[in-house]
N, CA, C and O atoms as a CHARMM CRD file, in Angstrom:
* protein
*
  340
    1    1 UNK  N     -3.26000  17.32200   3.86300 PROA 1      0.00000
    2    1 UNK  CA    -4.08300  17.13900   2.69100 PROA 1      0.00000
    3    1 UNK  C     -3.23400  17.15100   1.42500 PROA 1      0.00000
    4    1 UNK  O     -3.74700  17.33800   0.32200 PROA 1      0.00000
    5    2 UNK  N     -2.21300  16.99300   1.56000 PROA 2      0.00000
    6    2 UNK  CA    -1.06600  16.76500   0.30300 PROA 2      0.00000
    7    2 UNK  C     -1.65000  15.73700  -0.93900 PROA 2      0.00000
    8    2 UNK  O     -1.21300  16.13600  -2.01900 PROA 2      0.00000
    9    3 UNK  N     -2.27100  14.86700  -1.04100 PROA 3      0.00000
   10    3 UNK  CA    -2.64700  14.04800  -2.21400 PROA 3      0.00000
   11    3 UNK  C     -4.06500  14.78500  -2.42000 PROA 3      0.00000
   12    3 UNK  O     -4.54900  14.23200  -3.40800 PROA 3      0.00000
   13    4 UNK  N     -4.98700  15.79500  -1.94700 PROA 4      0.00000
   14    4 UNK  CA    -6.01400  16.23300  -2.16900 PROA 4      0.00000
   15    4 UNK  C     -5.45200  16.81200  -3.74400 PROA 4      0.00000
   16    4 UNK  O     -4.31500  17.24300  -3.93500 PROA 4      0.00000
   17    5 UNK  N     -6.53000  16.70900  -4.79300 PROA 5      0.00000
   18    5 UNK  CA    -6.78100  17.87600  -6.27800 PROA 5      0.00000
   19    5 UNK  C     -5.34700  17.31100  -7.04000 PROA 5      0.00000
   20    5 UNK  O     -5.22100  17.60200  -8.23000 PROA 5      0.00000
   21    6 UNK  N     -4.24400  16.49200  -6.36400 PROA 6      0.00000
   22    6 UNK  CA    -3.44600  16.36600  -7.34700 PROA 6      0.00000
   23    6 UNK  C     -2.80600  14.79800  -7.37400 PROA 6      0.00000
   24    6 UNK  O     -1.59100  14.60900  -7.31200 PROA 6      0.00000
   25    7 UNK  N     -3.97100  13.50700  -7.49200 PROA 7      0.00000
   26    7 UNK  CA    -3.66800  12.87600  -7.88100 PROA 7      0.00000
   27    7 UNK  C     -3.02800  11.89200  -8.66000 PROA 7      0.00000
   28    7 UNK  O     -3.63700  12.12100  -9.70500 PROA 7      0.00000
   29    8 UNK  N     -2.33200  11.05400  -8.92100 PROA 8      0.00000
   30    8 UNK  CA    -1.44600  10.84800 -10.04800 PROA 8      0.00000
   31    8 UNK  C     -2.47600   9.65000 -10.35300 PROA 8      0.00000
   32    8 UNK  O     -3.28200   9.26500  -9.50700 PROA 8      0.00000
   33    9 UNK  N     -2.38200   9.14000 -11.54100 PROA 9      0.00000
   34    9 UNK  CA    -2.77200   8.41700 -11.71600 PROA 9      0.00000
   35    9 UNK  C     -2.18700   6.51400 -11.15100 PROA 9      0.00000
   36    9 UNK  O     -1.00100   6.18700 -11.10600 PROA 9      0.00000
   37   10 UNK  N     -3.05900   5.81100 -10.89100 PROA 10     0.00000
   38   10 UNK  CA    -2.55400   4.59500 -10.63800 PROA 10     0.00000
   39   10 UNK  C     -2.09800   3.80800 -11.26000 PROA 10     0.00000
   40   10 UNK  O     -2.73600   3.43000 -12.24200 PROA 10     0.00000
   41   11 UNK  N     -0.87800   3.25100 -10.98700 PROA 11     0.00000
   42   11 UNK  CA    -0.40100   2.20500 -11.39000 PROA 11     0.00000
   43   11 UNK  C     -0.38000   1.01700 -11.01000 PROA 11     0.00000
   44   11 UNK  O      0.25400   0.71000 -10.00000 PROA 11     0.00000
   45   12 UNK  N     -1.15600  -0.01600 -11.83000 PROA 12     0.00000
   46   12 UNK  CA    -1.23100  -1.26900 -11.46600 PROA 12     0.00000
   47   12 UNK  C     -0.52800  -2.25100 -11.68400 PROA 12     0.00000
   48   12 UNK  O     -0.92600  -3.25700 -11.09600 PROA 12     0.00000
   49   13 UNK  N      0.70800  -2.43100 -12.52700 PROA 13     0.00000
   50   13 UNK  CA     1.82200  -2.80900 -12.45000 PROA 13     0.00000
   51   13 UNK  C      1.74800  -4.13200 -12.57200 PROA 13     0.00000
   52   13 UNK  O      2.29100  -4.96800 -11.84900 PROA 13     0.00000
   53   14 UNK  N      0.74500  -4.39300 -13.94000 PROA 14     0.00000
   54   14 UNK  CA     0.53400  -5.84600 -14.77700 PROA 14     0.00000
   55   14 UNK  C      1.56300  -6.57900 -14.64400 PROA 14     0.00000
   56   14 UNK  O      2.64800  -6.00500 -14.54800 PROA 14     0.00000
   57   15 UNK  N      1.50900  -8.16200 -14.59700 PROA 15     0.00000
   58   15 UNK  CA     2.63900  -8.83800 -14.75700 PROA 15     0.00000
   59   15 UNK  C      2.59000  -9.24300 -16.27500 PROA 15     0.00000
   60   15 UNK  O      1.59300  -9.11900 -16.98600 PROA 15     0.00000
   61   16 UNK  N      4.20800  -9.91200 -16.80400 PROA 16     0.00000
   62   16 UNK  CA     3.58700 -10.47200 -18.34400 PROA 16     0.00000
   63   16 UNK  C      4.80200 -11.51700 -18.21100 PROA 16     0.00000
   64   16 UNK  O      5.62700 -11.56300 -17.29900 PROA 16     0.00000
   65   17 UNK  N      4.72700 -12.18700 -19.12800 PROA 17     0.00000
   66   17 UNK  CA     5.86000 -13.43300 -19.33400 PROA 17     0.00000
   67   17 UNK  C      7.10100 -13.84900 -18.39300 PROA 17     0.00000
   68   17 UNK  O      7.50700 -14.69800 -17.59900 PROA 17     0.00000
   69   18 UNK  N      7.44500 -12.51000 -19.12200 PROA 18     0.00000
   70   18 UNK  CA     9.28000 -11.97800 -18.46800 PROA 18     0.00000
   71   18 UNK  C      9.25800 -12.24300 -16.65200 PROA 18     0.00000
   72   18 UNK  O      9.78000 -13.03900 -15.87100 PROA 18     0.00000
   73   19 UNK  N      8.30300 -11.03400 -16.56600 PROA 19     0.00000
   74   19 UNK  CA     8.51100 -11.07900 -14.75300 PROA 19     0.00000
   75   19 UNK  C      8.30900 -12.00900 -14.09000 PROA 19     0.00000
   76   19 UNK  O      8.80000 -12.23700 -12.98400 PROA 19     0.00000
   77   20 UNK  N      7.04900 -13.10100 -15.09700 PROA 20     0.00000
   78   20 UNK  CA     6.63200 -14.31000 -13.91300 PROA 20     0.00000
   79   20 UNK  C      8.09100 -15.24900 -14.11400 PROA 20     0.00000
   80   20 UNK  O      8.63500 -15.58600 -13.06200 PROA 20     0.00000
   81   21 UNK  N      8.46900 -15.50000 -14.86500 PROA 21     0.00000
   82   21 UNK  CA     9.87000 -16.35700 -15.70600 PROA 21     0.00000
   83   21 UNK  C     10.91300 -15.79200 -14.22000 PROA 21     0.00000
   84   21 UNK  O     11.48000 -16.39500 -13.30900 PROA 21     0.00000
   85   22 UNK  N     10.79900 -14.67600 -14.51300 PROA 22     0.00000
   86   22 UNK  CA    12.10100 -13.95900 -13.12000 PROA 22     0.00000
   87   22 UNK  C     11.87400 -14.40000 -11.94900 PROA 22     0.00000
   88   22 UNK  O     12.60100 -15.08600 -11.23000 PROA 22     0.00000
   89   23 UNK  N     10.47000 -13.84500 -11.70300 PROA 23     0.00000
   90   23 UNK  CA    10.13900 -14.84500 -10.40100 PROA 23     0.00000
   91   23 UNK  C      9.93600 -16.32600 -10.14800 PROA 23     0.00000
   92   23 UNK  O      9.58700 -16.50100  -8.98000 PROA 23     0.00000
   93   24 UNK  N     10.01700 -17.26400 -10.72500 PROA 24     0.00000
   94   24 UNK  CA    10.20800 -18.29300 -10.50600 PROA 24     0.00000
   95   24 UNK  C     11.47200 -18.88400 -10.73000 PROA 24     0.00000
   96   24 UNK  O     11.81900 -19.92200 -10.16600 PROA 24     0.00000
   97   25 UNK  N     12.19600 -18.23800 -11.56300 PROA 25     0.00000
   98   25 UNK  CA    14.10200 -18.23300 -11.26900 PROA 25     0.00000
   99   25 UNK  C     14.70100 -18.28900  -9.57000 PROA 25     0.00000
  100   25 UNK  O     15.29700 -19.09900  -8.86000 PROA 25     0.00000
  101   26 UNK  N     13.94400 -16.43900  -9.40100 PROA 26     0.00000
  102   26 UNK  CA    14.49700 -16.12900  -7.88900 PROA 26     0.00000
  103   26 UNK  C     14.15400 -17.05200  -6.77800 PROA 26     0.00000
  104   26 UNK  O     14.92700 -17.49700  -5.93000 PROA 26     0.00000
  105   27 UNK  N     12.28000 -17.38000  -6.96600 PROA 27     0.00000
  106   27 UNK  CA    11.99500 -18.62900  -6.05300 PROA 27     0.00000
  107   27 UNK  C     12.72900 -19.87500  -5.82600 PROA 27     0.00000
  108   27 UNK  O     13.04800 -20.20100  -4.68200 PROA 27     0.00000
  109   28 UNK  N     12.99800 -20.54400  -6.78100 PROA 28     0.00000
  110   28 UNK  CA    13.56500 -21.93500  -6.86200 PROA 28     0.00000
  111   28 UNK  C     15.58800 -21.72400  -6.36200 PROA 28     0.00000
  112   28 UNK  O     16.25800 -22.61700  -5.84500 PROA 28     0.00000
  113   29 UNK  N     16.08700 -20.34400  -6.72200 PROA 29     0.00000
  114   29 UNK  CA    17.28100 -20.12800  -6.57800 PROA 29     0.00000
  115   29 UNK  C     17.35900 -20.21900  -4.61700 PROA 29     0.00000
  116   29 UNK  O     18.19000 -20.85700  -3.97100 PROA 29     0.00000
  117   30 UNK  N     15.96600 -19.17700  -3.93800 PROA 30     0.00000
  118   30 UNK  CA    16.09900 -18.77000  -2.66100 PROA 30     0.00000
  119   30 UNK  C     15.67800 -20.26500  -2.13500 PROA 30     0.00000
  120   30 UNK  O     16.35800 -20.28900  -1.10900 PROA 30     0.00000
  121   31 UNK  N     15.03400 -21.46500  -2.16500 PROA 31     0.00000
  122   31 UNK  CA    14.67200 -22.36100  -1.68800 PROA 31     0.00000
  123   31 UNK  C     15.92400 -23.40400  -2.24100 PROA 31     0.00000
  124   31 UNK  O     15.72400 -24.56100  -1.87300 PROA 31     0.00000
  125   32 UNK  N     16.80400 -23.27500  -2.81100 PROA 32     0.00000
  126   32 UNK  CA    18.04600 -23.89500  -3.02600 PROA 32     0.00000
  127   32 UNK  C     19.25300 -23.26000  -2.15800 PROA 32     0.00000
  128   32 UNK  O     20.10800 -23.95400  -1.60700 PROA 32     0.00000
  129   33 UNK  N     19.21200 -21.85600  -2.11100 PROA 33     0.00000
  130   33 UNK  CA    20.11600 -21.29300  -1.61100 PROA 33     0.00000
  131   33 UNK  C     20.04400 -21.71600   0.18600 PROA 33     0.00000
  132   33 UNK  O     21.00600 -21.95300   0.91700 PROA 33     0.00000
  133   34 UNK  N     18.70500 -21.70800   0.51600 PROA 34     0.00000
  134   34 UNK  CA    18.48900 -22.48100   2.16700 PROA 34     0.00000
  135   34 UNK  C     18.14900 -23.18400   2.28400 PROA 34     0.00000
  136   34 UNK  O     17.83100 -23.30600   3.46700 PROA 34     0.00000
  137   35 UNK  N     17.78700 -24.43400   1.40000 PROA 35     0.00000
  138   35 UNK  CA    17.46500 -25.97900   1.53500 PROA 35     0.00000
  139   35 UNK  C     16.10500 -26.09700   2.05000 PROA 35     0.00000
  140   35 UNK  O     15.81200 -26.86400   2.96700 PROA 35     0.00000
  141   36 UNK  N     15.21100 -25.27400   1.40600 PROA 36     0.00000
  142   36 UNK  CA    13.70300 -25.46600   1.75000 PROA 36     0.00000
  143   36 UNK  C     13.07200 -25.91200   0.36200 PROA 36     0.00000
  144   36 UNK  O     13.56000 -25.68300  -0.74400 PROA 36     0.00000
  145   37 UNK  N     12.16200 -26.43700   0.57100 PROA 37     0.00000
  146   37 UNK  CA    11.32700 -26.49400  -0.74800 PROA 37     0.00000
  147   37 UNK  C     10.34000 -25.30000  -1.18000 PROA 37     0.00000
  148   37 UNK  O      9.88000 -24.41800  -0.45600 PROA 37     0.00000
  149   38 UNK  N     10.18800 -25.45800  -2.21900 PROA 38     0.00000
  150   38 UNK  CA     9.61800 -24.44700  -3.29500 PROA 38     0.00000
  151   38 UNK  C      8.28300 -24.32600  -2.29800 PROA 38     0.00000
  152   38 UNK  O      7.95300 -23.17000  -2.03000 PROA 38     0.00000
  153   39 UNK  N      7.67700 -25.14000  -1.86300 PROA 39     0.00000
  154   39 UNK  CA     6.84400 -24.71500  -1.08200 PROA 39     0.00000
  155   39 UNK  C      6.81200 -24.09600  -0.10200 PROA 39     0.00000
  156   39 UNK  O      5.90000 -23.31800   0.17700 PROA 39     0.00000
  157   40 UNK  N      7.64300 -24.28700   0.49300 PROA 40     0.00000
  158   40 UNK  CA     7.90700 -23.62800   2.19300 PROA 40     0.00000
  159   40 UNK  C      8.19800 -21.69500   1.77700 PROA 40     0.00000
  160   40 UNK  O      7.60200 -20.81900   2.40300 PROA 40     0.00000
  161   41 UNK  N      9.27300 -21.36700   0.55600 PROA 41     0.00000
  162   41 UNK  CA     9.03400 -20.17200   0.04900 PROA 41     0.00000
  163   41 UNK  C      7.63500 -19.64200  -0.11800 PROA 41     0.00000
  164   41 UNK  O      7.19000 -18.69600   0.53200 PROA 41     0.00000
  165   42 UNK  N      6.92200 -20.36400  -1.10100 PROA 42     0.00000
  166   42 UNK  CA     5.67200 -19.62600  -1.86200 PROA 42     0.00000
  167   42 UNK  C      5.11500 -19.28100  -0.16700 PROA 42     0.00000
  168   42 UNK  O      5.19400 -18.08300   0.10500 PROA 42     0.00000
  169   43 UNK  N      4.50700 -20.29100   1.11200 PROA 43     0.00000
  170   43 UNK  CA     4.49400 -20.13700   2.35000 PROA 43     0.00000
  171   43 UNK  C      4.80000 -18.67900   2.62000 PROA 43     0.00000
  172   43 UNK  O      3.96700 -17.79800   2.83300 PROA 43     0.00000
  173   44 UNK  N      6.29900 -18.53500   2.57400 PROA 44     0.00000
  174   44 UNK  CA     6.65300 -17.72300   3.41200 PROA 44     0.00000
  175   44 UNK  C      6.47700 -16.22800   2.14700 PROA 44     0.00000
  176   44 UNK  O      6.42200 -15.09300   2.62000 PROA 44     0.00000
  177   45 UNK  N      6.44100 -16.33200   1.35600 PROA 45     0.00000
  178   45 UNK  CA     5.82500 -15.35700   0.49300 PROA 45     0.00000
  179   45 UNK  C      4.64200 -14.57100   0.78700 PROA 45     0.00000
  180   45 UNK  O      4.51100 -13.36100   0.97100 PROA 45     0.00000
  181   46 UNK  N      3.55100 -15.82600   0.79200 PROA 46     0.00000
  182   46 UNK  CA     2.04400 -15.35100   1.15000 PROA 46     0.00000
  183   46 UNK  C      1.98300 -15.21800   2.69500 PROA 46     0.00000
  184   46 UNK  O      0.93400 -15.20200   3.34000 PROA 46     0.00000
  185   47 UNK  N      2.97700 -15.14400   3.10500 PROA 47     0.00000
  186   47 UNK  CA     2.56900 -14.44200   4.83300 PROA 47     0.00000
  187   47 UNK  C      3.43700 -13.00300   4.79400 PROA 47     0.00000
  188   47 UNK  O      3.08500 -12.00500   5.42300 PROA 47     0.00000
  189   48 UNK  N      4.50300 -13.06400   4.03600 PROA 48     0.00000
  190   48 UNK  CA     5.02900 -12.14800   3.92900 PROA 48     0.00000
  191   48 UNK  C      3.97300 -10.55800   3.13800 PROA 48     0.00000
  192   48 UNK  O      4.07000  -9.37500   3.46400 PROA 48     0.00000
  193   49 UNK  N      3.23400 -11.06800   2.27500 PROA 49     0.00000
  194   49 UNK  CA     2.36200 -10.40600   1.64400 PROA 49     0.00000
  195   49 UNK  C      1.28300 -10.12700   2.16500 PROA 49     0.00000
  196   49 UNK  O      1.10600  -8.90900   2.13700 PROA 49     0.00000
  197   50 UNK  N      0.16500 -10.88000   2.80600 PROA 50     0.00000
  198   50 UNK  CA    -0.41400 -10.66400   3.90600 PROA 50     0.00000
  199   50 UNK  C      0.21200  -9.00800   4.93600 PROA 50     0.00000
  200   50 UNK  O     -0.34800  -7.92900   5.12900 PROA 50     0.00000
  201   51 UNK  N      1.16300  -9.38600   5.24100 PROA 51     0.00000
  202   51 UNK  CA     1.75400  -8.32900   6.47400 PROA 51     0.00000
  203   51 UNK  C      2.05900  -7.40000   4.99500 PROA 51     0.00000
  204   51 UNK  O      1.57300  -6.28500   5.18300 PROA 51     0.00000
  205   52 UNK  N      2.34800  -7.43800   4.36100 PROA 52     0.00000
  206   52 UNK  CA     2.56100  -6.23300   3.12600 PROA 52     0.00000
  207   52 UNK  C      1.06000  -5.66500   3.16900 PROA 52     0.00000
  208   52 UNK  O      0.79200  -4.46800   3.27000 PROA 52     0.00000
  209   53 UNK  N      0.24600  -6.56800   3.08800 PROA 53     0.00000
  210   53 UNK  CA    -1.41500  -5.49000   3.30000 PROA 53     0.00000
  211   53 UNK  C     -1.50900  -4.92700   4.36400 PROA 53     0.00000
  212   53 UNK  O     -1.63500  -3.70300   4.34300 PROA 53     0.00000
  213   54 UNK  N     -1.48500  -5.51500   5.42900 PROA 54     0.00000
  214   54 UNK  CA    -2.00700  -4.93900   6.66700 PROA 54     0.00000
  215   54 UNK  C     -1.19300  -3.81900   6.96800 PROA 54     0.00000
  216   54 UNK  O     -1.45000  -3.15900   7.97400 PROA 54     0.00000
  217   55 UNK  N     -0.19700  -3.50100   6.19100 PROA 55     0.00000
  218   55 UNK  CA     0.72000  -2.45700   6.16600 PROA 55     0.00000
  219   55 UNK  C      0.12000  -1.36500   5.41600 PROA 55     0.00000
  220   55 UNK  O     -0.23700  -0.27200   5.85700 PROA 55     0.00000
  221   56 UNK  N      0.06800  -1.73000   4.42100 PROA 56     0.00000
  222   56 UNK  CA    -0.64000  -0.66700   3.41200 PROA 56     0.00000
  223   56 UNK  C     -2.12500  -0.50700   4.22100 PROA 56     0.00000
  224   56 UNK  O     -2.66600   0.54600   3.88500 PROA 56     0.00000
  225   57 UNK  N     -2.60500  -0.97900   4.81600 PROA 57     0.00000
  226   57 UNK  CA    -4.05300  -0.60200   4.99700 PROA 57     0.00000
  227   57 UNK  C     -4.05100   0.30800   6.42700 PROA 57     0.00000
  228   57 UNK  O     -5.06500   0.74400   6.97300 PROA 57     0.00000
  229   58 UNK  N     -3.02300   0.43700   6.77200 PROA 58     0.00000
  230   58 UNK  CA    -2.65100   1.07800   7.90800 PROA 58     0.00000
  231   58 UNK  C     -2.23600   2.06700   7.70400 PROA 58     0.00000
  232   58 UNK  O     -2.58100   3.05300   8.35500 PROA 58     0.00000
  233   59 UNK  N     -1.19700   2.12000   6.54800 PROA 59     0.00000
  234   59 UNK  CA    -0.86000   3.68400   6.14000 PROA 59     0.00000
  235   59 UNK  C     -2.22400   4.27800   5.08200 PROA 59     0.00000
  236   59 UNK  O     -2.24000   5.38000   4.53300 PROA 59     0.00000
  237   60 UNK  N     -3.09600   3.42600   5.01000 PROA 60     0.00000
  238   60 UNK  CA    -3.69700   4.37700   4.10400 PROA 60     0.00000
  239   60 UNK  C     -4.70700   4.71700   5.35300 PROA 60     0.00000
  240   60 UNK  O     -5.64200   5.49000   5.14700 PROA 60     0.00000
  241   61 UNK  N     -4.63200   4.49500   5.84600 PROA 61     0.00000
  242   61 UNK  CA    -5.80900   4.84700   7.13500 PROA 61     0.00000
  243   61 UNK  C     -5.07000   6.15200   7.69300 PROA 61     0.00000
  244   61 UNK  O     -5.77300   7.15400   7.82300 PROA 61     0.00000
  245   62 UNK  N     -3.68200   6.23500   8.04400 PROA 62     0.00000
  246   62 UNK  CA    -2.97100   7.20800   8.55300 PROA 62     0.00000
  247   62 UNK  C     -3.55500   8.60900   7.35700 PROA 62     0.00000
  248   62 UNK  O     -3.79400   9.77000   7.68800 PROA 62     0.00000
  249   63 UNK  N     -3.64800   8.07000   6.09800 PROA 63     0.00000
  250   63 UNK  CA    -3.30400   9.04000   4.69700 PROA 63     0.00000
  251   63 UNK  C     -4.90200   9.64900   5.09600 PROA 63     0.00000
  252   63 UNK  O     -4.93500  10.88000   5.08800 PROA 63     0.00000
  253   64 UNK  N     -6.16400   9.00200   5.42500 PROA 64     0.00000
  254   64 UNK  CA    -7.23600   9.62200   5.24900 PROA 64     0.00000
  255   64 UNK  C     -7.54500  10.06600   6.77100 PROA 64     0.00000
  256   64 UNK  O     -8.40300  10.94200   6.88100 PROA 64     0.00000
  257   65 UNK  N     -6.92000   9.54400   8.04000 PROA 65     0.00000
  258   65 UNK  CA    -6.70000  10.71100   9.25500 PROA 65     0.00000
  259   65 UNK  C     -6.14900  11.78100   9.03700 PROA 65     0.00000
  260   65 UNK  O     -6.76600  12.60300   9.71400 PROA 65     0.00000
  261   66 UNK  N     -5.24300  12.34400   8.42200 PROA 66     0.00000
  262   66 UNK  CA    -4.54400  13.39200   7.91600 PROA 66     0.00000
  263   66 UNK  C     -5.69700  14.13400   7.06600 PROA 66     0.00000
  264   66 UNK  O     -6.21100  15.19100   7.43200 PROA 66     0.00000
  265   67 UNK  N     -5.94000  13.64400   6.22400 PROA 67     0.00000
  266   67 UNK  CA    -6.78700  14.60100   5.07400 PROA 67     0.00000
  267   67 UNK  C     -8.05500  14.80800   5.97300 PROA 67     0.00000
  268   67 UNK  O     -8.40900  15.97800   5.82500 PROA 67     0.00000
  269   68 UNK  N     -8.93500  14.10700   6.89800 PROA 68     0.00000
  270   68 UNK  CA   -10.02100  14.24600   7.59700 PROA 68     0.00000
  271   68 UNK  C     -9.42300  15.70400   8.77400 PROA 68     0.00000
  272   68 UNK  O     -9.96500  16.77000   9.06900 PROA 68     0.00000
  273   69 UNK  N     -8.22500  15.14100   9.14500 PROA 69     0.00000
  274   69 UNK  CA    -7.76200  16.89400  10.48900 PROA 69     0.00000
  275   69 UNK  C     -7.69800  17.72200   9.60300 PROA 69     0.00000
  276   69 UNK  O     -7.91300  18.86500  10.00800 PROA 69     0.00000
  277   70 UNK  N     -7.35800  17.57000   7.87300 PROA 70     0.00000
  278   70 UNK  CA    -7.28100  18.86600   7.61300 PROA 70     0.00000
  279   70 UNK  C     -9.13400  19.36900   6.91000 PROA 70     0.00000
  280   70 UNK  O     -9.53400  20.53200   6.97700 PROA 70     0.00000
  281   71 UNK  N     -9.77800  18.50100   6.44800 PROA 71     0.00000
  282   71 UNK  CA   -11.11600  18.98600   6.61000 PROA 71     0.00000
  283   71 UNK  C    -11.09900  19.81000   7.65700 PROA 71     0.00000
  284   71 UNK  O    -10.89200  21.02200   7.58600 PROA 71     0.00000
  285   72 UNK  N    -11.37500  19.01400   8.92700 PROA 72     0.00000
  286   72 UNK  CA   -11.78900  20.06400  10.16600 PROA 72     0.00000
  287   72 UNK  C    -11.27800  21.11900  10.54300 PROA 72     0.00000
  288   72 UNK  O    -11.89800  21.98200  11.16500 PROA 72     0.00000
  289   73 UNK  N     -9.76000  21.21000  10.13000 PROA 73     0.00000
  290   73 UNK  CA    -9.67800  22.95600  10.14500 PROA 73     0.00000
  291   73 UNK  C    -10.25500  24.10500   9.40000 PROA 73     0.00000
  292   73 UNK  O    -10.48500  25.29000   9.64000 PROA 73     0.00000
  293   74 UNK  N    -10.42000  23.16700   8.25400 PROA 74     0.00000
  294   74 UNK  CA   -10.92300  24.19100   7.43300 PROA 74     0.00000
  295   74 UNK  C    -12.54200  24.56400   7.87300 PROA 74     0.00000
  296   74 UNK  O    -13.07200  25.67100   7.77200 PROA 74     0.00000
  297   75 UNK  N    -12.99500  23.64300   8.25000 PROA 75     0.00000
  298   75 UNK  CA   -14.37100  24.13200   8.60600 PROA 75     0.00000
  299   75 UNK  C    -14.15300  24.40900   9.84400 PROA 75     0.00000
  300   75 UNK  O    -15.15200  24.73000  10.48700 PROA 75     0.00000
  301   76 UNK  N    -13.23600  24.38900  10.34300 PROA 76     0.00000
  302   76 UNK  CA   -13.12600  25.49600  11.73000 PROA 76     0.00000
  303   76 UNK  C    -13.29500  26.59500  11.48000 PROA 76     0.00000
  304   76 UNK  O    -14.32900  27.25700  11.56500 PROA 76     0.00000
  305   77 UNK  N    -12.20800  26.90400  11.12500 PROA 77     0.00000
  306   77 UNK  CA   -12.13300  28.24800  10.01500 PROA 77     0.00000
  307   77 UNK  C    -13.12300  28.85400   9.22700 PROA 77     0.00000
  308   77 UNK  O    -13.20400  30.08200   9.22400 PROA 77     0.00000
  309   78 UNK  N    -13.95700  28.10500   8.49700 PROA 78     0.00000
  310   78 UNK  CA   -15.27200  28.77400   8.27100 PROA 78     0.00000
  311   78 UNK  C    -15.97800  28.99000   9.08200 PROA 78     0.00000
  312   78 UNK  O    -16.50500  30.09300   9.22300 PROA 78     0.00000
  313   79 UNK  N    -16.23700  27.70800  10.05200 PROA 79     0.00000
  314   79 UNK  CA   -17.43400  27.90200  11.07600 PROA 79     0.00000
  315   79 UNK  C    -17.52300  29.53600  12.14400 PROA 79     0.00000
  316   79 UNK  O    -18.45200  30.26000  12.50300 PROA 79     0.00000
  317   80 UNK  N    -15.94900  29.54900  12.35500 PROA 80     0.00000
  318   80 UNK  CA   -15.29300  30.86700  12.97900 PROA 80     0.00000
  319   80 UNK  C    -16.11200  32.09900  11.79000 PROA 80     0.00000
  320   80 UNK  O    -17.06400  32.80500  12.12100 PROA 80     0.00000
  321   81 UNK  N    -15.64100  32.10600  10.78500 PROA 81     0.00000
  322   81 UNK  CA   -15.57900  33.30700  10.16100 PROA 81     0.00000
  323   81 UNK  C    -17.22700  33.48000   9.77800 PROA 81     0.00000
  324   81 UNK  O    -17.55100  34.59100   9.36000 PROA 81     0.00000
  325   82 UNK  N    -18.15000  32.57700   9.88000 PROA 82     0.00000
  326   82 UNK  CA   -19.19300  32.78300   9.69900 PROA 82     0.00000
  327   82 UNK  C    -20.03200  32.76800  10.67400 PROA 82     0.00000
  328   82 UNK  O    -19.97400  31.84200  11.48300 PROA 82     0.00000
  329   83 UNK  N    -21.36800  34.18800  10.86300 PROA 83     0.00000
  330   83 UNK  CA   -22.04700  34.49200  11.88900 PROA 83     0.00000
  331   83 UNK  C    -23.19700  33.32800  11.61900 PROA 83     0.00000
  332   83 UNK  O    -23.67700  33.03100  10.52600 PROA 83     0.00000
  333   84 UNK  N    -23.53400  32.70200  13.01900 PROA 84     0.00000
  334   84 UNK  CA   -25.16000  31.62200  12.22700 PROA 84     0.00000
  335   84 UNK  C    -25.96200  32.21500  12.86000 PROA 84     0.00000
  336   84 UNK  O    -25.67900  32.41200  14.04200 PROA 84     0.00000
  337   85 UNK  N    -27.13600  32.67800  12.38800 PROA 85     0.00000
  338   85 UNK  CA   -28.24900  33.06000  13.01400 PROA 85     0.00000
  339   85 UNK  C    -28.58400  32.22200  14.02900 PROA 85     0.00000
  340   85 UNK  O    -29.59100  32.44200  14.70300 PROA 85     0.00000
């Protein structure tokens, strides 16, 4: 339960001018550097990103199995320490 009560706040990590300018430098440099076209990158970008989600949606599933085992101890632990009629 490590991210429980002490959240950080999120960062969404806007793009603006500069970064898109960078990234379309690096694109056109990596589809020159291996003789593909600008398309076949952006391609292999958006599959690459794709598997970047299904990644993240996997560890965040791991993040709320963790915080759910530690619920249930704790209400182990109560359930134990408390008599029910």
């Amino acid at each position: 339960m490590g991210t429980l009560l002490n959240q950080k706040e999120r960062d969404y990590l806007q793009l603006d001018e500069e970064v898109i300018n960078q990234r379309i430098i690096s694109l056109k440099s990596i589809a020159s550097k291996h003789k593909i076209s600008l398309e076949n990158v952006l391609k292999l970008m958006s599959t690459m990103e794709q598997e970047r989600a299904n990644n993240l949606y996997v560890a965040n599933g791991d993040i709320k199995d963790e915080q759910l085992a530690g619920f249930g101890e704790l209400f182990i632990k109560y359930a134990e320490s408390v008599k029910f009629i």
